[in-house]
PyMOL commands that place a pseudoatom at each C-alpha (Angstrom):
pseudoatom trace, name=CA, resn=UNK, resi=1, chain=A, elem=C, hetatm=0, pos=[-18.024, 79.526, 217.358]
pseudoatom trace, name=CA, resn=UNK, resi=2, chain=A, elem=C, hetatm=0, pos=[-15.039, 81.060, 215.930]
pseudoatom trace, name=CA, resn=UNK, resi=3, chain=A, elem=C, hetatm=0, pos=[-15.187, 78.021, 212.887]
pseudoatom trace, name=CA, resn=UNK, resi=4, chain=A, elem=C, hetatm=0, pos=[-18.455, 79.535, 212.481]
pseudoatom trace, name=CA, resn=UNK, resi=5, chain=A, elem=C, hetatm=0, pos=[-16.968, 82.884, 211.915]
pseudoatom trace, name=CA, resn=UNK, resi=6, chain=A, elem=C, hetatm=0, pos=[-14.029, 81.740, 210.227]
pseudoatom trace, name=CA, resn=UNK, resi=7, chain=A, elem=C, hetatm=0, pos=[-16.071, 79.809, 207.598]
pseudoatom trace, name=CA, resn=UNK, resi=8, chain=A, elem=C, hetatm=0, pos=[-18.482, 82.545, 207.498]
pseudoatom trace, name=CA, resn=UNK, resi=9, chain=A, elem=C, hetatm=0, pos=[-15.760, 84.907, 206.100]
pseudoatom trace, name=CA, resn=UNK, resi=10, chain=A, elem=C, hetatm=0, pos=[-14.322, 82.860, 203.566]
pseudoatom trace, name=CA, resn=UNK, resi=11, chain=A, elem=C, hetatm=0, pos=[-10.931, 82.187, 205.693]
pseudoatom trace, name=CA, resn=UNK, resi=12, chain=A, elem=C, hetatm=0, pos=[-9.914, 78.822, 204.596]
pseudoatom trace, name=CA, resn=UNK, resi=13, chain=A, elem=C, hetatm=0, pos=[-5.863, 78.749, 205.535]
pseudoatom trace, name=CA, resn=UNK, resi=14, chain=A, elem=C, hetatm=0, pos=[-4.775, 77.006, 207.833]
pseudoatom trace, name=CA, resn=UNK, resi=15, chain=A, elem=C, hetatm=0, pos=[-2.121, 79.538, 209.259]
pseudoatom trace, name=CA, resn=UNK, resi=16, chain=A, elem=C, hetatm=0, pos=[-4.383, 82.868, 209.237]
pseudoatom trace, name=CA, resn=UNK, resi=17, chain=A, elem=C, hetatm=0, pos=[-7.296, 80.955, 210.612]
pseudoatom trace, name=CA, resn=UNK, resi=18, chain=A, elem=C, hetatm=0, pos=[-5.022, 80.349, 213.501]
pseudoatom trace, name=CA, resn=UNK, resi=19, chain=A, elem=C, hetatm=0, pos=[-4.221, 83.689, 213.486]
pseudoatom trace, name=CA, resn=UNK, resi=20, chain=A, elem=C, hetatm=0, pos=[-7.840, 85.351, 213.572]
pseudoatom trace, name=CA, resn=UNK, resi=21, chain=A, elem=C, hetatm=0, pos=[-7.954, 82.824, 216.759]
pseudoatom trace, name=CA, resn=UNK, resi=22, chain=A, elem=C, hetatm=0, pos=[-5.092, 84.473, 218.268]
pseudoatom trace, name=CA, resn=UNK, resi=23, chain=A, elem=C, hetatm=0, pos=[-6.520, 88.093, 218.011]
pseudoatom trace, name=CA, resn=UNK, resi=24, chain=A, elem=C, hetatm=0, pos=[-10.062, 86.494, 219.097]
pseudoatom trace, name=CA, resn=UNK, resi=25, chain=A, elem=C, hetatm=0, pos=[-8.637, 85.789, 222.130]
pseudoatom trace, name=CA, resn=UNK, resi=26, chain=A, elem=C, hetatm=0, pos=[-6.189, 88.461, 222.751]
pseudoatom trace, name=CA, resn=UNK, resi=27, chain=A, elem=C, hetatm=0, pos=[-9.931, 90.513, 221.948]
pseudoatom trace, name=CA, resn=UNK, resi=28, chain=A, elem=C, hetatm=0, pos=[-12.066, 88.600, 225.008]
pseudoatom trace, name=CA, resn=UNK, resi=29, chain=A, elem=C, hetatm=0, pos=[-9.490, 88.328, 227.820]
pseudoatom trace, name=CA, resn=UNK, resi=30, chain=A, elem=C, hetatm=0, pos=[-8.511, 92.087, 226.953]
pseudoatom trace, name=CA, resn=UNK, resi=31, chain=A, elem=C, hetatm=0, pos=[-11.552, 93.860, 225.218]
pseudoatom trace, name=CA, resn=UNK, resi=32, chain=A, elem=C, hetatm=0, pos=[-14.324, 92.261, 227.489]
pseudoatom trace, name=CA, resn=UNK, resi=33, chain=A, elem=C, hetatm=0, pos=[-16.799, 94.773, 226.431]
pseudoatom trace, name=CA, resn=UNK, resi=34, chain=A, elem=C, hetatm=0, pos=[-15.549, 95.019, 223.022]
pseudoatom trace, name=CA, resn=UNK, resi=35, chain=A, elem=C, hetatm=0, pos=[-15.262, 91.392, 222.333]
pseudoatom trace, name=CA, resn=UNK, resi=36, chain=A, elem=C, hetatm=0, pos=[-19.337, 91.518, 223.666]
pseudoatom trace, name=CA, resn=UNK, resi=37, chain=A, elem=C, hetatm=0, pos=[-20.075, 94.073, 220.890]
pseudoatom trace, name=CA, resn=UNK, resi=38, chain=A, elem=C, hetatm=0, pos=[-18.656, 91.945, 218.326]
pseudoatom trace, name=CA, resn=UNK, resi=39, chain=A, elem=C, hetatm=0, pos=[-21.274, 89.053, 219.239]
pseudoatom trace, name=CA, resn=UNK, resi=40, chain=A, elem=C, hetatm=0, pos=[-23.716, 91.663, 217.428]
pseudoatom trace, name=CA, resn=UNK, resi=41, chain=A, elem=C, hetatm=0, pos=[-22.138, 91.644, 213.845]
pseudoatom trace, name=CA, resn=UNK, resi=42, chain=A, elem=C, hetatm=0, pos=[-22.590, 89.563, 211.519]
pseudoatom trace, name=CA, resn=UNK, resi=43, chain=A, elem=C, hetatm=0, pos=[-20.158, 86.365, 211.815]
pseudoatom trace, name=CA, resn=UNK, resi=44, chain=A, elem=C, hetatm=0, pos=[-18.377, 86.949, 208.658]
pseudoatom trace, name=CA, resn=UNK, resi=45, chain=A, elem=C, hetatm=0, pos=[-17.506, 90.301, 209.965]
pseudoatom trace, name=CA, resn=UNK, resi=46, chain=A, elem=C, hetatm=0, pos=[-16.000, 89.114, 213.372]
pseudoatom trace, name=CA, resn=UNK, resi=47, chain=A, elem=C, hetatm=0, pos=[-12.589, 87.799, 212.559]
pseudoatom trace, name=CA, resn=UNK, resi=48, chain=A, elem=C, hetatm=0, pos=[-11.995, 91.052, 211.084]
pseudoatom trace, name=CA, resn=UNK, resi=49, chain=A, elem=C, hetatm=0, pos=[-13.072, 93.010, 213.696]
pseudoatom trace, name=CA, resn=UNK, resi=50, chain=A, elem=C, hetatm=0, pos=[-11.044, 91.082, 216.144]
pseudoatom trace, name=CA, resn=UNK, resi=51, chain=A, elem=C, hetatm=0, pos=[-7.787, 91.125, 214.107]
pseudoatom trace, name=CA, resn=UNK, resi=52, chain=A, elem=C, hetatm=0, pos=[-8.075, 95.007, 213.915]
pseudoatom trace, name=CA, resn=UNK, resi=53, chain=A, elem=C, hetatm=0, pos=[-8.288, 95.033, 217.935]
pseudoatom trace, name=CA, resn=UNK, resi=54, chain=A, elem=C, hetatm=0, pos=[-5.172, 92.329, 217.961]
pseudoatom trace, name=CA, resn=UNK, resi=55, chain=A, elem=C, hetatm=0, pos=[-2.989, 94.780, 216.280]
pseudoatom trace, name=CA, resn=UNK, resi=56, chain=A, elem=C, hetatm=0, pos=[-4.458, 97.584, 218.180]
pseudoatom trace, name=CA, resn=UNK, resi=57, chain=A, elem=C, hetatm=0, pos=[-3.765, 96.238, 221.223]
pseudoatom trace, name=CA, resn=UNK, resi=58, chain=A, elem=C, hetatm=0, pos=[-0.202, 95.510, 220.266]
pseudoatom trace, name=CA, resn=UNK, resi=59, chain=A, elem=C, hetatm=0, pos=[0.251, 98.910, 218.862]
pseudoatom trace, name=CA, resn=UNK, resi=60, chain=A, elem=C, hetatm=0, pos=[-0.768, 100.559, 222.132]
pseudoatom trace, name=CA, resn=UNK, resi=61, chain=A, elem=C, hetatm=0, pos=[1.216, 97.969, 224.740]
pseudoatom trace, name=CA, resn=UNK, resi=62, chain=A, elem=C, hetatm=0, pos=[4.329, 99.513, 222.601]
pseudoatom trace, name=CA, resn=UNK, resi=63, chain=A, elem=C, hetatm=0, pos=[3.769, 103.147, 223.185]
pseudoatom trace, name=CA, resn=UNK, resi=64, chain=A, elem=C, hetatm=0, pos=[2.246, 102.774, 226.461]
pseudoatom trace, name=CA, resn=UNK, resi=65, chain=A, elem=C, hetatm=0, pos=[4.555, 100.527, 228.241]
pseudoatom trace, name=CA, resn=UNK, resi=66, chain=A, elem=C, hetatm=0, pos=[5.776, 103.098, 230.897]
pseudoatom trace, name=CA, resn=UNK, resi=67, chain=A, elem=C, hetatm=0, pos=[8.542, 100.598, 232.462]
pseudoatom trace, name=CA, resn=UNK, resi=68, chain=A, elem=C, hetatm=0, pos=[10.056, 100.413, 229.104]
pseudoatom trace, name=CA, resn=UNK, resi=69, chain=A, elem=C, hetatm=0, pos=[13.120, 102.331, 228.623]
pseudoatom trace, name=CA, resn=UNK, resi=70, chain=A, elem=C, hetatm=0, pos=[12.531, 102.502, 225.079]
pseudoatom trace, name=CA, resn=UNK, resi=71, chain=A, elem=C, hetatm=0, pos=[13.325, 105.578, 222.494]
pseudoatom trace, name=CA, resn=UNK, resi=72, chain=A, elem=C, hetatm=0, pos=[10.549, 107.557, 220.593]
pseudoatom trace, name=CA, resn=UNK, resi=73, chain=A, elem=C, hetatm=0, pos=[12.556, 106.076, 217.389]
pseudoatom trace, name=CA, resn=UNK, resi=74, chain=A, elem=C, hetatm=0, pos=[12.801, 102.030, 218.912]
pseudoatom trace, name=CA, resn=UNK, resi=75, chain=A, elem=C, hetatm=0, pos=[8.898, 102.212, 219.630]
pseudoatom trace, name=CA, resn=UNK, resi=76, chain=A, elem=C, hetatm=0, pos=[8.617, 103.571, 216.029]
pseudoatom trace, name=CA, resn=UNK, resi=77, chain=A, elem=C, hetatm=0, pos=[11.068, 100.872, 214.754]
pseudoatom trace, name=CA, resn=UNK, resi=78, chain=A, elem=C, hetatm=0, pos=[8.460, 98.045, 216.879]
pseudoatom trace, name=CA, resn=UNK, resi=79, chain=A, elem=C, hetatm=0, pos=[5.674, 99.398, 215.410]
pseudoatom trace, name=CA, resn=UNK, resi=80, chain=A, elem=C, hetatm=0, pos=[6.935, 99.379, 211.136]
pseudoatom trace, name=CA, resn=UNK, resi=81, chain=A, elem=C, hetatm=0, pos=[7.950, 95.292, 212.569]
pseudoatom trace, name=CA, resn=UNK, resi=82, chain=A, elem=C, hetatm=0, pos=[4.446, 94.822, 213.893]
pseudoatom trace, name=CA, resn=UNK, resi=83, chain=A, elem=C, hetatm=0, pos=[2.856, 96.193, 210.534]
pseudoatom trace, name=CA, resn=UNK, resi=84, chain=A, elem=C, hetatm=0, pos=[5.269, 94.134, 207.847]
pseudoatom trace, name=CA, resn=UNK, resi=85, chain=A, elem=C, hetatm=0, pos=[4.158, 91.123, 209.906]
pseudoatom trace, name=CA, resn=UNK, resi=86, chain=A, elem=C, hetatm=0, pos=[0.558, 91.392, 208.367]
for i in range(1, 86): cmd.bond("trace and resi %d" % i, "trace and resi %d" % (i + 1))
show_as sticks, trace
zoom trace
């Protein structure tokens, strides 16, 4: 399905089509319900969709991980490495 999607949304590397797989995936085993609300867009729309919840999910892990020892200013510094990595 997710060539469908892929091909539906004009994604054509090689590298960020392997990428939109990654957040698809990271979206279904984390975003069950989510990832079920996504079945009812349009497929061009859906690798978006799940690449937004990828780096949401990401984004939250780092200021919600409770174990880690982490400054206010490291979690900040995580989060500028996660965005230049778009």
């Amino acid at each position: 399905m997710i060539k469908i999607e892929l091909d539906a949304a004009g994604v054509r590397d090689p590298e960020l089509r392997d990428a939109y797989r990654q957040c698809r995936t990271i979206n279904a085993q984390h975003g069950k319900t989510f990832y079920l609300a996504t079945r009812l867009l349009a497929p061009r729309q859906r690798p978006a969709v799940h690449a937004l919840y990828g780096f949401a999910r990401f984004a939250d892990d780092i200021l919600d991980d409770l174990a880690d020892r982490a400054t206010v200013e490291q979690r900040a510094e995580r989060l500028q490495q996660l965005s230049t990595r778009l």
